[in-house]
C-alpha positions as CSV (number, residue, x, y, z in Angstrom):
1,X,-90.3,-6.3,-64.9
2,X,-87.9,-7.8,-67.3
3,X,-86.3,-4.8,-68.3
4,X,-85.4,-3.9,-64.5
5,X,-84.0,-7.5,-63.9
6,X,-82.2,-7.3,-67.0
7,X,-81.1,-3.4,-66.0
8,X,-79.6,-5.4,-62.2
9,X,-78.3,-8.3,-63.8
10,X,-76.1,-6.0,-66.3
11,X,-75.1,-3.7,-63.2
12,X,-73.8,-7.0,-61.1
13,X,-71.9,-8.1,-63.9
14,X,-70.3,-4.8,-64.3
15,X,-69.8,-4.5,-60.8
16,X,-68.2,-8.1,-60.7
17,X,-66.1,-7.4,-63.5
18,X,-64.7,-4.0,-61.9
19,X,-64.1,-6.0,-58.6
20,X,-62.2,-8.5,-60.5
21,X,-60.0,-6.3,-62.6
22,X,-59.1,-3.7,-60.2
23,X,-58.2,-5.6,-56.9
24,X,-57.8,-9.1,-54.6
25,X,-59.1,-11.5,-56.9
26,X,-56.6,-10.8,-60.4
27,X,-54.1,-13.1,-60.6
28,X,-55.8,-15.3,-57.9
29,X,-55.0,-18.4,-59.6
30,X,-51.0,-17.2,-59.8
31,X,-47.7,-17.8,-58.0
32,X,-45.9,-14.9,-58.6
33,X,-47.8,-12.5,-56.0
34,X,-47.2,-12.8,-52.4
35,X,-50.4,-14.6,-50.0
36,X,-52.2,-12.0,-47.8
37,X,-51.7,-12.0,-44.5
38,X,-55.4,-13.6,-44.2
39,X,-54.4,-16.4,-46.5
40,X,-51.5,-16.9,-44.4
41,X,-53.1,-17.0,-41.9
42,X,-55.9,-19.5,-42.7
43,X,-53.4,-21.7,-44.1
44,X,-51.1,-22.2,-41.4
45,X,-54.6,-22.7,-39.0
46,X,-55.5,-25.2,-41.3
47,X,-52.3,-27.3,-41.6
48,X,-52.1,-27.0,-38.2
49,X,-56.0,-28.5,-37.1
50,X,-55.4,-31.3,-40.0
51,X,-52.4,-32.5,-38.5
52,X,-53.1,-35.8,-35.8
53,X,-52.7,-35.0,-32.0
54,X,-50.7,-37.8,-31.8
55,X,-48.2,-36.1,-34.7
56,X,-48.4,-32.7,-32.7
57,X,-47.2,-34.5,-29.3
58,X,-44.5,-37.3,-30.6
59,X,-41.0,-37.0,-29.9
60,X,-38.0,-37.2,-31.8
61,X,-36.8,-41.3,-31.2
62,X,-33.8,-40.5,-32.7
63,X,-30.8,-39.8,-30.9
64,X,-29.3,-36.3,-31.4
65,X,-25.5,-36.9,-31.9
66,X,-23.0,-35.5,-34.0
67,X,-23.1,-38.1,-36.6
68,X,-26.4,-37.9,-37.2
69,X,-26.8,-34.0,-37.7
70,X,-23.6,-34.5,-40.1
71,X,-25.8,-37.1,-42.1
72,X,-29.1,-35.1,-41.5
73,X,-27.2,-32.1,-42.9
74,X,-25.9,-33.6,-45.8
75,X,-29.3,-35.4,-46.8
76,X,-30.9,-31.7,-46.6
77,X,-28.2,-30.5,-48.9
78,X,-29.0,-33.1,-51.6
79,X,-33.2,-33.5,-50.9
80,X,-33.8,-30.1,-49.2
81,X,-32.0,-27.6,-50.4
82,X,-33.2,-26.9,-53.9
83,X,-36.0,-25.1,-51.9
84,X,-35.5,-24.6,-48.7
85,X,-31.7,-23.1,-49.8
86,X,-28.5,-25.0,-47.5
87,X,-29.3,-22.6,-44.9
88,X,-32.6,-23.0,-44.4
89,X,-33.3,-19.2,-46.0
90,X,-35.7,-20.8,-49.1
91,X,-34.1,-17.9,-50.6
92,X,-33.5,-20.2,-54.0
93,X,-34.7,-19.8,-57.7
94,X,-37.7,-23.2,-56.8
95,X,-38.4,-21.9,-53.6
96,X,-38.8,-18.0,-54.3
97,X,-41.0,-19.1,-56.9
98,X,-43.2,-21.4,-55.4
99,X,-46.7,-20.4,-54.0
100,X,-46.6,-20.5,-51.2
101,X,-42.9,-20.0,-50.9
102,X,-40.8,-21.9,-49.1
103,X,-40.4,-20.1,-45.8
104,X,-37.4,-19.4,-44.0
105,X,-37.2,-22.6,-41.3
106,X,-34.2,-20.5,-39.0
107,X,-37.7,-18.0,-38.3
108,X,-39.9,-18.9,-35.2
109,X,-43.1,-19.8,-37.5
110,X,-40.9,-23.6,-38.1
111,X,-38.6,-23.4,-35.5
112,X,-41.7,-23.3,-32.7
113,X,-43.5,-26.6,-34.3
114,X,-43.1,-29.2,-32.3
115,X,-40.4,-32.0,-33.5
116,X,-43.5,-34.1,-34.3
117,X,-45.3,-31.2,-36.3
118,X,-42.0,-30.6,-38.4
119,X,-41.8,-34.8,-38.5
120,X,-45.4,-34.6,-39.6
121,X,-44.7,-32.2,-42.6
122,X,-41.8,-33.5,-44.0
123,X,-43.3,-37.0,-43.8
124,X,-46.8,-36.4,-45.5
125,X,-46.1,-33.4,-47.3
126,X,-48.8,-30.1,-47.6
127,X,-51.7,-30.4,-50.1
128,X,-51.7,-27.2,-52.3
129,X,-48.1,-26.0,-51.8
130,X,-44.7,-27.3,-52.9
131,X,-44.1,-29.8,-50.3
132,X,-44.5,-33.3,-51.2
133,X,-44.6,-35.9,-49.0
134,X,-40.8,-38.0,-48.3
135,X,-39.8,-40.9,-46.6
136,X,-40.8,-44.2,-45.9
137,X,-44.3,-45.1,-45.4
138,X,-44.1,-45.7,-41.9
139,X,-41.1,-45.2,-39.7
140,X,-38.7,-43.4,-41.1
141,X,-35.2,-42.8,-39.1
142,X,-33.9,-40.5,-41.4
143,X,-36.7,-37.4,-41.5
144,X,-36.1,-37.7,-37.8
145,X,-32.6,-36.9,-38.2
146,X,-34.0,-33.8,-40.3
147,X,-36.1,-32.6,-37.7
148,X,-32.7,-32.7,-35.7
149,X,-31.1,-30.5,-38.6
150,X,-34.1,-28.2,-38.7
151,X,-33.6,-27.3,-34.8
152,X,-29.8,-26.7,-36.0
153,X,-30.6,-24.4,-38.8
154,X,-30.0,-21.0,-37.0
155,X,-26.8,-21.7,-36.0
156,X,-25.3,-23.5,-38.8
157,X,-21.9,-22.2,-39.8
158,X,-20.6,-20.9,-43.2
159,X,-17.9,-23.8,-42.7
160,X,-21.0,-26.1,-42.6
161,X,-22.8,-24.2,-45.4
162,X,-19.6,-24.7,-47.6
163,X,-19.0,-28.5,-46.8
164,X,-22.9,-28.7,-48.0
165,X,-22.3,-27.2,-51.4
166,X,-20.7,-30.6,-52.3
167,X,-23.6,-32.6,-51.4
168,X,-26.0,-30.5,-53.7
169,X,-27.4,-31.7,-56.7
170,X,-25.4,-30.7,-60.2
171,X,-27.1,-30.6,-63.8
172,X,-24.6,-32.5,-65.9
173,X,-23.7,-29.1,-67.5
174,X,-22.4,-28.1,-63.8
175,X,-20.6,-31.4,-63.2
176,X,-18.3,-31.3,-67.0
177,X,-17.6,-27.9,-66.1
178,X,-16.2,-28.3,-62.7
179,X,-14.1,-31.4,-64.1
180,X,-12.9,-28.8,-67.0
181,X,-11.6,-26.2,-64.0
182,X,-10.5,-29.2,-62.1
183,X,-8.3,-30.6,-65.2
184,X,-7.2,-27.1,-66.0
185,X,-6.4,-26.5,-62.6
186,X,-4.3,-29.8,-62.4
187,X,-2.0,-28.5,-65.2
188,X,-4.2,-30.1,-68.6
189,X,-4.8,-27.5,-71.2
190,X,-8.5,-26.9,-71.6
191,X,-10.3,-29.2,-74.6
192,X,-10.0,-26.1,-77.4
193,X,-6.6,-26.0,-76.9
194,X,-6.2,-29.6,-77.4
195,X,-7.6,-29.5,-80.2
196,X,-5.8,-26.4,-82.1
197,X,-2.0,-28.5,-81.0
């Protein structure tokens, strides 16, 4: 009897490992490969049915005027778009890379939440992905205004998308060298050449 459990344990083990290294469950624990359509899924279901009623059926308090997209578009630019890209793509270095990634908010899967889903999400975040929770622990004026933004996404304009470039955040690397073009550009020699006078 022991030798024919040992014989089935041996055979499960081989069979687990063979299952493991030849399909769904390598790299399970890894970012680079792209969720399953289950795992999808499942995940949106379940941010979805953990979300309050009373988020899902809020409205957005804020008034929608062109002051406060202008605001809501250039507090994306230096919060939001280091994932989610200016234009709402995620289509940056962070946000391709993240697990899930950060999806594309001009598609239907964000733009048909309701404004107090998206309020919801931004607000409190999204355990076991990239989004953190932001804002003010309770009302918070200005992730309303983003909700506004969000709804704007699909039409936003390369003019917009350009004035947001100056609202992104720089590395200091990115900030000397644009004063360097900026100097050179206003007539001063660059630094080396300075130097060699």
């Amino acid at each position: 009897m022991s030798r024919l459990l040992t014989i089935s344990v041996a055979v499960l083990l081989l069979a687990a490992a063979a299952l493991w290294l030849a399909g769904p469950f390598r790299n399970c624990c890894g970012a680079r490969p792209e969720p399953s359509r289950t795992e999808t899924a499942i995940a949106r279901r379940l941010r979805s049915l953990s979300m309050p009623r009373k988020a899902h059926d809020q409205k957005n308090p804020e008034a929608e005027t062109p002051e406060v997209l202008k605001a809501a578009m250039h507090h994306f630019a230096d919060h939001c778009a280091s994932c989610h890209a200016n234009d709402g793509s995620g289509d940056t270095e962070m946000g391709r890379n993240l697990y899930p990634r950060s999806p594309d908010m001009r598609q239907a899967e964000t733009q048909q939440l309701t404004d107090g889903e998206l309020y919801y999400i931004i607000h409190n975040g999204i355990r076991w992905t990239g989004m953190p929770a932001w804002g003010a622990s309770d009302y918070d004026p200005e992730t309303w205004q983003l909700v506004h933004f969000i709804r704007h996404l699909p039409n936003l304009t390369k003019p917009e998308i350009q004035e947001m470039e100056h609202y992104n955040p720089q590395s200091t690397a990115e900030r000397e060298e644009q004063e360097q073009e900026q100097k050179f550009l206003n007539g001063d020699a660059p630094p080396n050449d300075k130097e060699k006078k």
